[in-house]
C-alpha positions as CSV (number, residue, x, y, z in Angstrom):
1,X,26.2,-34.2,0.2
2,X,25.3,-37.6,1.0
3,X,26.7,-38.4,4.9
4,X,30.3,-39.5,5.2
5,X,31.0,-38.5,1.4
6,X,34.4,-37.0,1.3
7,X,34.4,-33.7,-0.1
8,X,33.7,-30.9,2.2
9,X,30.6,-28.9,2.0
10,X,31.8,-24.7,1.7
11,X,28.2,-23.7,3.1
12,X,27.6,-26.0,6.3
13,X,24.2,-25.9,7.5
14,X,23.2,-27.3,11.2
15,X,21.1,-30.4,10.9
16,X,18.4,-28.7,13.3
17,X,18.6,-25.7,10.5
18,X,14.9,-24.9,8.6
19,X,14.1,-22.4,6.1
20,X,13.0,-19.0,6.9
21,X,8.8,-18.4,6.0
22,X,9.1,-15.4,4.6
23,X,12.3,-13.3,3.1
24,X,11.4,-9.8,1.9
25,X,13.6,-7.4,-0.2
26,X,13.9,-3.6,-1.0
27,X,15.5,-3.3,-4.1
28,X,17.2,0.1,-5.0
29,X,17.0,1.3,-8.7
30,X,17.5,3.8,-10.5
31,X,17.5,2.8,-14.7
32,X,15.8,0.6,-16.7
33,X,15.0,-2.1,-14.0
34,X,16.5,-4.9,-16.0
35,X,17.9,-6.5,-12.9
36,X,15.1,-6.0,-11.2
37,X,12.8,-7.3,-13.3
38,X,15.3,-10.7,-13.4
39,X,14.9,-10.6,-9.2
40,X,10.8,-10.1,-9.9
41,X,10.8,-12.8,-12.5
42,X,12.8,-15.2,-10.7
43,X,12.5,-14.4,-7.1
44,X,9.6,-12.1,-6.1
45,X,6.6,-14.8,-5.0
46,X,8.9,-18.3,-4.7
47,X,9.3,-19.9,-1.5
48,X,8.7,-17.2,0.8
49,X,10.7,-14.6,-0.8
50,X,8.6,-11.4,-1.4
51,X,10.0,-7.6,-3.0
52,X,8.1,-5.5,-0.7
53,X,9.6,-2.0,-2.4
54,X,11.5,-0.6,-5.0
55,X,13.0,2.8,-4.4
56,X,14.9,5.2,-6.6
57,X,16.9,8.6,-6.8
58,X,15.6,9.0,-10.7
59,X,11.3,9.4,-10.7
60,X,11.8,8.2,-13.8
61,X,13.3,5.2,-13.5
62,X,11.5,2.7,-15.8
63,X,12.4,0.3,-12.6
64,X,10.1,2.3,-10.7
65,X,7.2,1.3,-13.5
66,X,8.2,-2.4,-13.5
67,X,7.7,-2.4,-9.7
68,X,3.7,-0.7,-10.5
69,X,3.1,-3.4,-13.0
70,X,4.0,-6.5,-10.3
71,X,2.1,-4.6,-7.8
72,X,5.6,-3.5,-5.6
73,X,5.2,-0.4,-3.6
74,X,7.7,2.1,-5.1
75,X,9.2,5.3,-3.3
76,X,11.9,8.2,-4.9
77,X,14.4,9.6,-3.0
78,X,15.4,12.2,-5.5
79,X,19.2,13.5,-4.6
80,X,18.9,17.4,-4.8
81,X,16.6,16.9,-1.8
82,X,19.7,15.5,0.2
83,X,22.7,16.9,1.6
84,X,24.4,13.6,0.6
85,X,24.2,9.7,-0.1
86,X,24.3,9.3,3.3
87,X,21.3,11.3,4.4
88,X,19.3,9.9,1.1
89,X,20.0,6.6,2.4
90,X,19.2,7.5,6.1
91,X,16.0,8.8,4.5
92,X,15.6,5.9,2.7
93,X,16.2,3.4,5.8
94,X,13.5,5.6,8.0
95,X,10.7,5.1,5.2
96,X,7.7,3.2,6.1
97,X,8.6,1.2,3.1
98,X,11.3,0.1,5.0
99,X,10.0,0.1,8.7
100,X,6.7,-0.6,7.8
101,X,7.6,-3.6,5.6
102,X,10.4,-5.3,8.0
103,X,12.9,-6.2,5.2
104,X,15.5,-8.6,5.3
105,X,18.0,-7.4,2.7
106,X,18.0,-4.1,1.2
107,X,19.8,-5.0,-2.3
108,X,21.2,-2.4,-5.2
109,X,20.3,-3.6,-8.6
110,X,22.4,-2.0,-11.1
111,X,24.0,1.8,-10.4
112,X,21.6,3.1,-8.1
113,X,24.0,5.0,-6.4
């Protein structure tokens, strides 16, 4: 908004504010990979924002092939090998996709529950 125009901007930014280099996302999957393929189609490579994994409970997840074929590191976190959602997702967390890749946002993309 141009300076002094009346309406009030919902998402105020400092003036000293600058865009980050680099934003990198773990996407969780675990179906047909239709969302993420929208995120890798629209997002993955523009302005700084990179997927840097795609991980799944399902090995196969056609998500998990999408990621192959846009060169995304992919990982499966298959549930009977957990006690619960919260140690798969402790599991997941403590990967070296995760740690080793330094994500910003960890994002679900569909029912990848």
């Amino acid at each position: 908004m141009p300076p002094g125009d009346p309406r009030v901007n919902p998402w105020p930014v400092a003036d000293n504010a600058t865009v980050a280099d680099e934003f990198k996302l773990v996407v969780l999957a675990s179906g047909s990979g239709t969302n993420l393929q929208a995120i890798l189609d629209t997002l993955h490579g523009r302005e700084g924002i990179e997927v840097v994994g795609v991980a799944s409970d399902k090995p196969s997840a056609r998500a998990l092939e999408r990621a192959g074929a846009a060169g995304v590191e992919t990982a499966v976190f298959p549930r009977d090998d957990y006690t619960g959602r919260e140690a798969r997702d402790t599991a997941i967390t403590l990967k070296s996709l995760l740690d080793t890749r330094a994500p910003a946002r960890l994002v679900p993309s569909g029912d990848s529950t």
